[in-house]
FIMI-71368 format. One record per residue: y, z, x of N, C-alpha, C, O in turn; residue in one letter. Coordinates in steps of 0.02 Angstrom, whole numbers, plus 50000, padded with zeros to 5 digits. Example, Ala and Ser with C-alpha at 12.3 -4.5 7.8 and 13.67 -1.06 7.14 Angstrom:
2
497165039050660497755039050615498355039050660498345042350712a 498885035450642499475035750684500025039450645500575040250670s 
This chain:
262
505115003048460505505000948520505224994348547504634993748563x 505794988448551505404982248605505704982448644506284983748630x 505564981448705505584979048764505464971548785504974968348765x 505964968848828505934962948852505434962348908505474966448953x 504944957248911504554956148980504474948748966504324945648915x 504694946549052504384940049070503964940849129503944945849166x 503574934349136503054933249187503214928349232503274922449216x 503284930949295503474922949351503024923049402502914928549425x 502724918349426502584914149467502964917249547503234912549576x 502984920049564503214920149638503054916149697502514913349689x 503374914449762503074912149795502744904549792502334901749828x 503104902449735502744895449726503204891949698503644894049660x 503114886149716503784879049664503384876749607503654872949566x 502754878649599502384877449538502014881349494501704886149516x 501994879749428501394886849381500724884549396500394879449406x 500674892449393499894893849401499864894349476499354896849499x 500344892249522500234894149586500514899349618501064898349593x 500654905949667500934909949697500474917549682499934920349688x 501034918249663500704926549641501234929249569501834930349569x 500774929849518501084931849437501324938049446501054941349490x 501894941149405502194944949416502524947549365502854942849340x 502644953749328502604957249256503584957349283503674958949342x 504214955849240504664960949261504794961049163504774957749112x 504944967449192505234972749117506014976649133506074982349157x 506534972549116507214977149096507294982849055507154982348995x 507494988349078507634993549038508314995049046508674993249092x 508494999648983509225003748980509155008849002509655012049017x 508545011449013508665019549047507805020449075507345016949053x 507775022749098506815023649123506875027549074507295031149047x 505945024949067505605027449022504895032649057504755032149117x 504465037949003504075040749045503875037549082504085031849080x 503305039449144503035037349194502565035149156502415029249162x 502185039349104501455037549088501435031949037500885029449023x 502085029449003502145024548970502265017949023502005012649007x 502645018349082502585013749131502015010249141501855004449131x 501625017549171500975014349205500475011149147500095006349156x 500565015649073500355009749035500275002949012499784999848992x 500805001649020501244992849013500964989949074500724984349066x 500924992849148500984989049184500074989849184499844985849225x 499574993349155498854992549146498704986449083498234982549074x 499394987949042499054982348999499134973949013498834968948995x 499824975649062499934967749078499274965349131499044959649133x 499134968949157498234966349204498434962849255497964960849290x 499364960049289499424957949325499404963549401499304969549396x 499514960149460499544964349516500124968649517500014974249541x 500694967549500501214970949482501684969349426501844963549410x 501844973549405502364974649342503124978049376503174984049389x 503574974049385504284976649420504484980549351504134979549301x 504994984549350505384988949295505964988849323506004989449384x 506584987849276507304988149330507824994249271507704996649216x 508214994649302508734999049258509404995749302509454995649364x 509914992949251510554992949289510965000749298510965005649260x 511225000049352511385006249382512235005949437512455008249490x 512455001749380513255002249395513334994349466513294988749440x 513394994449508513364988149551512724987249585512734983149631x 512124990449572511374989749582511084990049532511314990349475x 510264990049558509734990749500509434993849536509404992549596x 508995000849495508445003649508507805001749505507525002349451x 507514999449550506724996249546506074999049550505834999549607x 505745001049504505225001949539504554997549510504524993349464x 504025000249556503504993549524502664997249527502455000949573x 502284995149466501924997349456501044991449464501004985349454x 500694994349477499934991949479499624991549414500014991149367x 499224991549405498774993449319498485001749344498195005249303x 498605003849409498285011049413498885016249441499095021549417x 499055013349491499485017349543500495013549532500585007549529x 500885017049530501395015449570501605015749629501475021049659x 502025009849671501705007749728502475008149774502995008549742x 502495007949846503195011949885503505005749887504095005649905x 503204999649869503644994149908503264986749879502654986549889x 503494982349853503184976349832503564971949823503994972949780x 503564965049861503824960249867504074954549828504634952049826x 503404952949790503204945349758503664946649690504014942549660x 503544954649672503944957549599504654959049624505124958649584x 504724960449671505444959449667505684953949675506174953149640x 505524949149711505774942049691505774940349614506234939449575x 505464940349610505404939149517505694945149470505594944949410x 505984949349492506554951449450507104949849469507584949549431x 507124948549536507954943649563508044936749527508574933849512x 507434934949516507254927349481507704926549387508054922749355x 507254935149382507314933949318508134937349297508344935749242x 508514941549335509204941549340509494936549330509724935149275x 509564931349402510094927549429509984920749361510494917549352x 509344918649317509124912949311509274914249205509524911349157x 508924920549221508754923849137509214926549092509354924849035x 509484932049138510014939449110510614939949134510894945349143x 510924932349151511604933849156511994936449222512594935649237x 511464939949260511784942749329512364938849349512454934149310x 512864939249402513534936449425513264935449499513094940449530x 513234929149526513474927949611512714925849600512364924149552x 512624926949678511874924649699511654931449731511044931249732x 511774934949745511644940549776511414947249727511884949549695x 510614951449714510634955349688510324960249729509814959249762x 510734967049726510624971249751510174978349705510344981049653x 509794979149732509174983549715509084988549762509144987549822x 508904995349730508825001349768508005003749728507845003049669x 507615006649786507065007449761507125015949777507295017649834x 507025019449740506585028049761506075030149813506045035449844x 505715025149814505455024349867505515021149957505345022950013x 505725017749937505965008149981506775010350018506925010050078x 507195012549959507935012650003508345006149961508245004649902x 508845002450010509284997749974508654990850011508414990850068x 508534985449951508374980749949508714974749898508824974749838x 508844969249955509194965949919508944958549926508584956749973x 509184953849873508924948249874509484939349850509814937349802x 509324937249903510024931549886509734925149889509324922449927x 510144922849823510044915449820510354909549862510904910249887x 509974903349870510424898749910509814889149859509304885749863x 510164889749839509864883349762509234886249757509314892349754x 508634884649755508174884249709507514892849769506954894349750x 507784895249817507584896549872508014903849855508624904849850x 507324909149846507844916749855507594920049922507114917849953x 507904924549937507654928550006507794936349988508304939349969x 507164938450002507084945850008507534947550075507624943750123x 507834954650064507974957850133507494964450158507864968650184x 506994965850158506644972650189506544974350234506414970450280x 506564982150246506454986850308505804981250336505354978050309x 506064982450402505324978450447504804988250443505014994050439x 504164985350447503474991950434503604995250515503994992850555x 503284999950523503325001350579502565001650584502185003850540x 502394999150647501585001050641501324999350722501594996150766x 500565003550718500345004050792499705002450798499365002650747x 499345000350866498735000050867498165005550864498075009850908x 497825004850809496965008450800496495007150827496565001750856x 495875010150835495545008550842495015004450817494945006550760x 494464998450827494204997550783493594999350756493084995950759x 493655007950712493345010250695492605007550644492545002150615x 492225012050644491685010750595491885009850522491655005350487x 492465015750493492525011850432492825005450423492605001550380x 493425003650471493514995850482493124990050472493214985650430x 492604990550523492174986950539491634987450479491114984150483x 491754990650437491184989550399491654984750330491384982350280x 492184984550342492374981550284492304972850287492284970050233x 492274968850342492034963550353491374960250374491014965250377x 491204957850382490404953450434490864952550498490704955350551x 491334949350494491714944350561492034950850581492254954950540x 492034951550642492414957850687493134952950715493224947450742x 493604959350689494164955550718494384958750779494134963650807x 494754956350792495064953450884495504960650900495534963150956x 495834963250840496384968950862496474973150763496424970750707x 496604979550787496584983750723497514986750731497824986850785x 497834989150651498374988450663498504993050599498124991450553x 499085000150576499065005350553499805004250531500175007550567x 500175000250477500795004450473500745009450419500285013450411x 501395008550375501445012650350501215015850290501195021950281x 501015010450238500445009350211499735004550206499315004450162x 499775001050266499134995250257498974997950311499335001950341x 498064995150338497964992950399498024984450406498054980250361x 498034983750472498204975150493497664971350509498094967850535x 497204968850519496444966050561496744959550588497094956450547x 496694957350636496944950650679496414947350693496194949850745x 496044942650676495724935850674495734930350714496314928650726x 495374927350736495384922250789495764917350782496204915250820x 495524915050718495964908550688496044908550616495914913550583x 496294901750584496374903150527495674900350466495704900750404x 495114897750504494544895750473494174902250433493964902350375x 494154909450498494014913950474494244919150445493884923250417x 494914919550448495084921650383495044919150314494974922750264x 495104911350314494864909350255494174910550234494154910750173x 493614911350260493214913650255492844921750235492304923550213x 493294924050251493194931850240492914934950186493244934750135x 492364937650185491944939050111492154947950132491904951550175x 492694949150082492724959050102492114960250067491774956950028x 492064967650100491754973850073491964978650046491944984150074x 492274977749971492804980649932492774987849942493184991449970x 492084989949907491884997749896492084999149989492305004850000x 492054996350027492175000850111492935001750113493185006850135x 493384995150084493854993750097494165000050055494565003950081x 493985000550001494405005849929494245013349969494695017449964x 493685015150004493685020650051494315022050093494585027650091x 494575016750134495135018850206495575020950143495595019350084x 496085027450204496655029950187497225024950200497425024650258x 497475021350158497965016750152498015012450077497605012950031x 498445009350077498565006950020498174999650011498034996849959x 498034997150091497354989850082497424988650147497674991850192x 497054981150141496984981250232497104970950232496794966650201x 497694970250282497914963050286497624959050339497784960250397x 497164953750326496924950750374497444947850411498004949850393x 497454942050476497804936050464497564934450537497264937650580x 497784928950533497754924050611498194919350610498474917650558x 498324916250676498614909850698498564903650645498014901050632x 499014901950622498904893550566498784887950594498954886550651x 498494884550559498544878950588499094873250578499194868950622x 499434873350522499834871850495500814874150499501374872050512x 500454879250480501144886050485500954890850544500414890550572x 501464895350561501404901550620500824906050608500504908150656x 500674907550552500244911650521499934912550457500294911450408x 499554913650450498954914550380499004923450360499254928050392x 498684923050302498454929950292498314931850220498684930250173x 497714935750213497454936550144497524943050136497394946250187x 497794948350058497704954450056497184956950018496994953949967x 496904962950040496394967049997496724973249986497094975950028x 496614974949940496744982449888496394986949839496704990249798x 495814987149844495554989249791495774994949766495954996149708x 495754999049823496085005549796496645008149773496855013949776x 496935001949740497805001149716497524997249653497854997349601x 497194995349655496894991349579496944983949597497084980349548x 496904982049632496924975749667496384971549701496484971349762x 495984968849686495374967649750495704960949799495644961049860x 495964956549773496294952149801496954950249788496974947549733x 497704950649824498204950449802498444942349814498454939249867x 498614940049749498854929549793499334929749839499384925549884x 499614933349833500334932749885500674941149885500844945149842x 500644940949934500944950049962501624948150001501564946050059x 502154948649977502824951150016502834955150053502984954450113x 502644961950016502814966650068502314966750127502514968750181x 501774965050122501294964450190501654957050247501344954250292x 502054956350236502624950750277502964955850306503044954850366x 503204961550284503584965750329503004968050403503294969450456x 502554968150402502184969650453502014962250469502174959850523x 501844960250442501734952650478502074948250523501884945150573x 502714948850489503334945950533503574947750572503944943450595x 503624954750614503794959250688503284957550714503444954450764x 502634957750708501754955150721501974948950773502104948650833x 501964944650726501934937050749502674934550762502714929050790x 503284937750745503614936550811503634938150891503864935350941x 503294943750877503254946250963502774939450989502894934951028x 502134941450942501594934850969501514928950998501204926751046x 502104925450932502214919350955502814916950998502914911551026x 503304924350996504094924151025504514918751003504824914751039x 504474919050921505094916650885505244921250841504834925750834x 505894921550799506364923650760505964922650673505834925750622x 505904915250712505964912750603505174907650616504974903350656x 504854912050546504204907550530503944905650479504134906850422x 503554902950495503284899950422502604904450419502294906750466x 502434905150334501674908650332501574904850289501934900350268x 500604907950259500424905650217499984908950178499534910550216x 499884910750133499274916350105498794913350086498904908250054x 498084915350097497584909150084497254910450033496664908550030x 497564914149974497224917149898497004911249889497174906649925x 496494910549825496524904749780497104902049764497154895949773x 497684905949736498294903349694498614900749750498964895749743x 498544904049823498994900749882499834903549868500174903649817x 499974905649935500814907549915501164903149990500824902550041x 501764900849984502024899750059502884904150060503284905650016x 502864904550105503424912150132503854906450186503544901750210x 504344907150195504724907950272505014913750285505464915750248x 504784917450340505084923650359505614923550418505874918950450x 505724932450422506554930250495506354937150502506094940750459x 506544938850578506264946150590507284947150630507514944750682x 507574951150581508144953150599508194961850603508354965850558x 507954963250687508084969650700507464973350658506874971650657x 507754978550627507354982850595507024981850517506604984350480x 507634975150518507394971750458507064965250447507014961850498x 506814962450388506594957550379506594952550312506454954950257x 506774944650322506904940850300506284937350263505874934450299x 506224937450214505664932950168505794929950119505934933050068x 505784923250121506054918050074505424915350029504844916650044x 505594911549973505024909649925505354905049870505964904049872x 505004902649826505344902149768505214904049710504894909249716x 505294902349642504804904949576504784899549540505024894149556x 504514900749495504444896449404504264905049346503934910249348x 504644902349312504554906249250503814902449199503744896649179x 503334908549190502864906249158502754907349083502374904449043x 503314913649073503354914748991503874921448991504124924649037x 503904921748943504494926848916504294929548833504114925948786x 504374936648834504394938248776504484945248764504974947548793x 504104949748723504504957748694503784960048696503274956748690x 503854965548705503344974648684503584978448642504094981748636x 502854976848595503134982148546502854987948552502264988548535x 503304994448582502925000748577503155005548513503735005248494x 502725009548484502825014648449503245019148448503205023648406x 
């Protein structure tokens, strides 16, 4: 059996910059344990999987360990690799996740936009296991639905941030999102994950769904600009509409090719 997989670039107008991203088309899902295989051997942060499914696609997306409720950067880059690669019709592709609900994503020239549930999330305390995952104590602690949030003074020290992985891979959550005020843009922000198979993510979409209700209240605008301060660097414009939320990006395709499984 081969299978088609390409690799894109998310989040970035250039290679080698954003956040890399596995997507694999299928005709029908395949086991789970063959999933999570592919997506351990590709070694990227996520591996998207799609199935057409009559006027949608079924999405889901995998880690090299865990499959995960919600991921951003890979679904852009299977909208990428639709609208650009496989023929899709219009600019508009609509995606339903098992987890996630209806997610959809539309083109406008070179510029796609996610649509996702905005996170719902509340203030914590800033506990000892928190606090042990940094040196720098941050300003405010923050719980949605799978991350915690840490809020930062500015954006020097988040760039700075040396985690404490093994503390961090302890909390009950899926990782924990720094961020602060930009200097540049509305906001910064770096992700950690270890305990998803991740220690540093270049660019997190779905941690924009909490980010962007965050720092609109904060700053009391609608529409912003971010920035992720990985090595690879990602830049976002977000829109906080109601319960939902707007995250724009772009891609590059970095390769294309087949799996051969047994």
């Amino acid at each position: 059996m081969n299978l088609k997989i390409y690799q894109i670039d998310a989040f970035t107008d250039e290679i080698f910059g954003g956040n890399p991203a596995a997507v694999c088309p299928l005709n029908e899902w395949l086991d789970d344990t063959l999933l999570q295989k592919i997506a351990m051997e590709n070694n990227l942060a996520e591996t998207a999987f799609y199935v057409n499914n009559r006027d949608e696609y079924e999405i889901r997306w995998f880690t090299p360990t865990v499959e995960v409720d919600l991921c951003g950067h890979a679904t852009l880059a299977a909208a990428y690799v639709l609208l650009t690669l496989e023929n899709h019709e219009g600019d508009t592709v609509l995606f339903h996740s098992p987890r996630s609900g209806a997610l959809t994503v539309a083109r406008s020239g070179d510029l796609l936009t996610l649509n996702f549930p905005a996170d719902v999330f509340g203030t914590v305390d800033l506990s000892a296991e928190l606090l042990r995952c940094f040196e720098e104590r941050p300003q405010a602690a923050y719980k949605g639905k799978t991350d915690y949030m840490l809020v930062f003074e500015n954006e020097a020290e988040v760039k700075g941030l040396v985690p404490a992985l093994e503390s961090i891979s302890q909390l009950d959550g899926r990782g924990v999102i720094v961020t602060a005020k930009g200097n540049e843009v509305d906001f910064v922000s770096r992700f950690f994950a270890p305990q998803s198979g991740i220690d540093e993510d270049p660019v997190t979409g779905s941690a924009h769904t909490t980010l962007t209700p965050y720092w609109a209240v904060e700053l009391g605008k609608d529409e912003l600009t971010a920035k992720q301060l990985s090595s690879r660097k990602g830049d976002l414009k977000c829109r906080i509409l109601g319960n939902r939320v707007e995250i724009s990006g772009k891609a590059k395709l970095y390769m294309k090719g087949e799996i051969y499984v047994d």
